[in-house]
C-alpha positions as CSV (number, residue, x, y, z in Angstrom):
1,X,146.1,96.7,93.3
2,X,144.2,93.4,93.6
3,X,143.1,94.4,97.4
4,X,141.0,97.5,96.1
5,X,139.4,95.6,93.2
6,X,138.3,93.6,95.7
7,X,137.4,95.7,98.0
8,X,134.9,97.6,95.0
9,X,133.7,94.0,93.7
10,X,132.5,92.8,97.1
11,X,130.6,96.6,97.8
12,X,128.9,96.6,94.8
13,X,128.2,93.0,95.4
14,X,126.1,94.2,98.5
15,X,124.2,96.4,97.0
16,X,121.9,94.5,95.1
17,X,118.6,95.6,93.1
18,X,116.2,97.4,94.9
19,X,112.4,96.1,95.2
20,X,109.5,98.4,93.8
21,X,106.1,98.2,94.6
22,X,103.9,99.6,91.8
23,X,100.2,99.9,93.7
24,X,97.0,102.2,91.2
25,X,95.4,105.0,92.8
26,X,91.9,104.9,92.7
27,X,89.8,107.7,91.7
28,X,88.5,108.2,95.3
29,X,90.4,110.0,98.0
30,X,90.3,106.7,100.3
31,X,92.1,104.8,97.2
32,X,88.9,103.0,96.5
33,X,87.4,103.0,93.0
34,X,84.0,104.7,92.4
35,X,81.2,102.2,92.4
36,X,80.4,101.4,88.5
37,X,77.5,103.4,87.0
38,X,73.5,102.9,87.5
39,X,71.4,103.1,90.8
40,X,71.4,99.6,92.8
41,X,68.6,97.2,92.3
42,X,67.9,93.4,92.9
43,X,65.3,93.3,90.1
44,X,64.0,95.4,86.6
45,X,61.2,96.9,88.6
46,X,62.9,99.1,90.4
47,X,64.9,100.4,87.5
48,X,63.6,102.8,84.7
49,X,61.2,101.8,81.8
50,X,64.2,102.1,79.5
51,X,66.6,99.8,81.9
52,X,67.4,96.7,83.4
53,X,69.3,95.6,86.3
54,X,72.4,93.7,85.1
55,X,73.9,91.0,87.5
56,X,76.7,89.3,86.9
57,X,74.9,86.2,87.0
58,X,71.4,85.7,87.1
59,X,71.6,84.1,90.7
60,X,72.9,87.4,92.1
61,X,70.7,88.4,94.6
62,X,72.0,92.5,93.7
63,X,72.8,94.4,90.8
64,X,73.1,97.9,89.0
65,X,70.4,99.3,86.8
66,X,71.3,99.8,83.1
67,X,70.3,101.3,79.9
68,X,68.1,98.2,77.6
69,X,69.7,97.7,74.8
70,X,68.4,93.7,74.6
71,X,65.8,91.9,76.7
72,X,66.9,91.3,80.1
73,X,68.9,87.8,80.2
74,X,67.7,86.8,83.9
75,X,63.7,86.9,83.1
């Protein structure tokens, strides 16, 4: 009776956990993600009156043009 047990304990010894990969699908049928909202700019002046183009920093050279809502912090 002690072989079998055995036998059972060392197969479901082997089969240990399996891995999962968990991945996000983007929006986009390549699996990117859409670009984020407002035209491209790399200053105010080519944005609308009522925008400004946001960097992430002011020393970006590029940015996206959005609505003004407080002066622009990269004069």
């Amino acid at each position: 009776m002690t072989r079998p047990l055995l036998a059972l304990v060392l197969l479901l010894a082997a089969c240990g956990p399996y891995d999962v990969v968990v991945g996000e699908i983007g929006q986009l049928p390549d699996g990117g993600r859409p670009p984020p909202p407002g035209k491209p700019c790399d200053d105010s002046s080519q944005c609308l009156p009522r925008e400004f183009c946001r960097k992430e920093s002011c020393f970006d050279p590029h940015g996206r043009c959005a609505p003004r809502v407080e002066p622009d912090p990269c004069p």
